[in-house]
N, C-alpha and C positions, 0 to 999 in steps of 0.2 A: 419521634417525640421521646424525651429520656423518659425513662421505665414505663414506656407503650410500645409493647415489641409489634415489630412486622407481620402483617399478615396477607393472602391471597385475598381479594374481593370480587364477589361475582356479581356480575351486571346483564339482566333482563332486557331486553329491546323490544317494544311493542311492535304487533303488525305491521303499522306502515314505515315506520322507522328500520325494521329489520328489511323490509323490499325496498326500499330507496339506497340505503346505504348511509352511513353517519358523511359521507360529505357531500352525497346528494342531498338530503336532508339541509343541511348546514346552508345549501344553497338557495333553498327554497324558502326559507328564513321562518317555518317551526321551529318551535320551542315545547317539548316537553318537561312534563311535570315533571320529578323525580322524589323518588321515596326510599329512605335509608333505613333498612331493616339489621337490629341490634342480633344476636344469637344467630349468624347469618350462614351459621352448618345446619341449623333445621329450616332455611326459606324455602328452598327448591330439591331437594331430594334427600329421599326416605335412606340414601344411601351414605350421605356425607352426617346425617343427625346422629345425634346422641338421645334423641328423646322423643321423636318422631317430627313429621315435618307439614309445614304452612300450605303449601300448592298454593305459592304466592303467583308463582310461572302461570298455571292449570285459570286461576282466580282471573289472573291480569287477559288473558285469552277472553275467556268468556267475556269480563268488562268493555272489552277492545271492541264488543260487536255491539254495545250502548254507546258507545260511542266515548268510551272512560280510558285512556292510554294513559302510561306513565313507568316511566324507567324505574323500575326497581333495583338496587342496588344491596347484597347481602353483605355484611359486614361481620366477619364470624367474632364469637368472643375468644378472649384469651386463654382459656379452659381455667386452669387453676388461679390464674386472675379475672375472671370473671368478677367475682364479689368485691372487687377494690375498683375497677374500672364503671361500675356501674354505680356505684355510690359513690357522690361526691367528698364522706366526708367519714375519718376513719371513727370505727366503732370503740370504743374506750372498756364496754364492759360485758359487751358481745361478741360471743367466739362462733366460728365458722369452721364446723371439722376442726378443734382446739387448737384457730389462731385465727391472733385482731385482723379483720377485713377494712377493706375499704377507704376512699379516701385518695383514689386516682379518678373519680368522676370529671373533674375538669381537665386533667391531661387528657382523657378517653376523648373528651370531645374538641379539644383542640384537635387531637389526631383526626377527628371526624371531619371537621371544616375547613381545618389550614393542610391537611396534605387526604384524605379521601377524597374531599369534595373536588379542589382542585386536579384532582385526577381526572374524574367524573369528567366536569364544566370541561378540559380540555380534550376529552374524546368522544365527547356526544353533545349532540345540540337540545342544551337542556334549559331550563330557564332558571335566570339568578333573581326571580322573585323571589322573595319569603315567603308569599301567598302561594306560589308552584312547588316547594320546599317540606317537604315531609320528613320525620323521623319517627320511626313504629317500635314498639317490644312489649316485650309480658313480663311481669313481674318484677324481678329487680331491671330490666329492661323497659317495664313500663316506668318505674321511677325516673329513671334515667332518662328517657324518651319526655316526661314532664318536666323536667329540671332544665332541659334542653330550650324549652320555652322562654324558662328564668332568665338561664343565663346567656343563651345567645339567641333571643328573640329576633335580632336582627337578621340569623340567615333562616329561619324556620318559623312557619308560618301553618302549619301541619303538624299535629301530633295524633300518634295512637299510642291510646296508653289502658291496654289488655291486662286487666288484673294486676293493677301495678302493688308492691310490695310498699306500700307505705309508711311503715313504721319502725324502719330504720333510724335510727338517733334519736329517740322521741319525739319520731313524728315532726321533727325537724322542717323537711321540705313542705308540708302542710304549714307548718306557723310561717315559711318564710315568703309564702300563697297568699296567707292572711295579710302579713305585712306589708309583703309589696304589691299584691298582683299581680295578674299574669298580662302581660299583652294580649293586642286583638290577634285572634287565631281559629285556626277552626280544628276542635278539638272531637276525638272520639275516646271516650272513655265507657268501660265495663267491667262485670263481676258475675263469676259465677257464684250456684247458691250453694256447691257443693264444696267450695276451698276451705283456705283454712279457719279456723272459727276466728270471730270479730274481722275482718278482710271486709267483706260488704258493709258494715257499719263503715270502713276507713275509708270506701269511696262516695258512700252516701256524704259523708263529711265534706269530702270532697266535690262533688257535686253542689252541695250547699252553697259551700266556699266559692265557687265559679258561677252561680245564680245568682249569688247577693253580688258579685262584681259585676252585673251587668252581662254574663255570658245568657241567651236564649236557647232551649232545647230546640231543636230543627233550624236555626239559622247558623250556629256558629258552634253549640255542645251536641255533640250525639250520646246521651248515655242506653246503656243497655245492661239491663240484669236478666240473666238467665238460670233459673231455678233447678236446673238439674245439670248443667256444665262443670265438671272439674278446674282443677289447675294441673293445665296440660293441653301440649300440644293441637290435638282434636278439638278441645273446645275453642282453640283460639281461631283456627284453619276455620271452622263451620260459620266462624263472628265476623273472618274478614270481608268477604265481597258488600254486607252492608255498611262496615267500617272503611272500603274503601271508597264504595258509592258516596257517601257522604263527603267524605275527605275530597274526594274528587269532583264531585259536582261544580267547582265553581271553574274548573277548567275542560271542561267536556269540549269536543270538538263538532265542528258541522254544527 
């Protein structure tokens, strides 16, 4: 994608999927779920992060014996383009380490759909539902991960969105919530109580915002506040196996 550089992506295979083999699999005609995880050097090891790591692998294990599988797929960021790729839209009067960010959100997820995904779909038997179709991240990753909804609600049907950083552009992707709506999805959102100040007001908002459109809490919104969780790493690893039970519940196996 022009100015979305290349990068390695690692990909997760659940239990039975890893003992059959992806064309053994392929043949038996499953379909797993798949979830595309944003900052995808902290998913699976404490050793490729910068900031500590998810035990998305450790998480997706344990799930796998609930009977919860699904292909995780880590998608690292761009390091020093992180903050342009994750917001869709550039800052005018906001500097990031003194310079304008952002404003490749939507390349970032063309790269994510038209050549990640098709990556994916053609080496593992995964399903091209929207409802089996996940994308996760924290903070400016959980913006991004919500946006994802907006704008290509067609291939994603799945969001987590882990302390997302909402108040980029003034609050921008909130009015354009308001305005349009979000498609049907099933959605996990959260906040710790120890982030940055105003953040939990910004997803209460949020949450608002997704109840007055008709979203229900336990059918289709997961929200969670947790009062003594940072913004970081740890808090987010501890958040997910309920974040993905949810998320995953509607395609449980057996």
């Amino acid at each position: 994608m022009p100015g979305i550089p290349g990068r390695e992506v690692l990909a997760y295979l659940p239990p039975s999927l890893a003992a059959l083999g992806p064309a053994a699999a392929a043949v038996s005609g499953r379909r797993y779920p798949v979830l595309y995880f944003h900052d995808g050097q902290n998913v699976f090891d404490q050793v490729t992060s910068y900031s500590g790591e998810w035990h998305v692998d450790e998480t997706l294990e344990m799930l796998a014996g609930e009977g919860l599988e699904a292909i995780a797929v880590a998608v690292p960021n761009a390091g020093d383009g992180r903050m342009d790729e994750y917001n869709p839209w550039p800052e005018s009067d906001h500097l990031w380490h003194g310079r304008r960010v952002g404003g490749m959100g939507d390349a970032y997820l063309a790269f994510l759909t038209e050549t990640v995904m098709a990556l994916v779909e053609g080496s593992f038997p995964v399903s091209r539902a929207r409802e089996a179709t996940g994308v996760i991240g924290s903070s400016m990753g959980g913006l991004i991960s919500l946006y994802a909804l907006l704008a290509c609600g067609d291939r994603f049907g799945l969001a987590g969105v882990m302390s997302p950083s909402l108040g980029w552009s003034d609050f921008r992707l909130l009015r354009l919530i308001e305005e349009r709506g979000l498609p049907p999805a099933r959605l996990h959102l959260d906040m710790g109580g120890l982030e940055w100040r105003g953040m939990t007001a910004q997803a209460r908002r949020l949450r608002g915002l997704l109840l007055a459109q008709g979203f229900v809490e336990g059918r289709d919104l997961h929200y969670v506040e947790d009062p003594r969780a940072r913004h970081d790493e740890g808090a987010w690893a501890a958040r997910l196996p309920d974040a993905l039970r949810f998320l995953l519940a509607e395609t449980r196996s057996g």
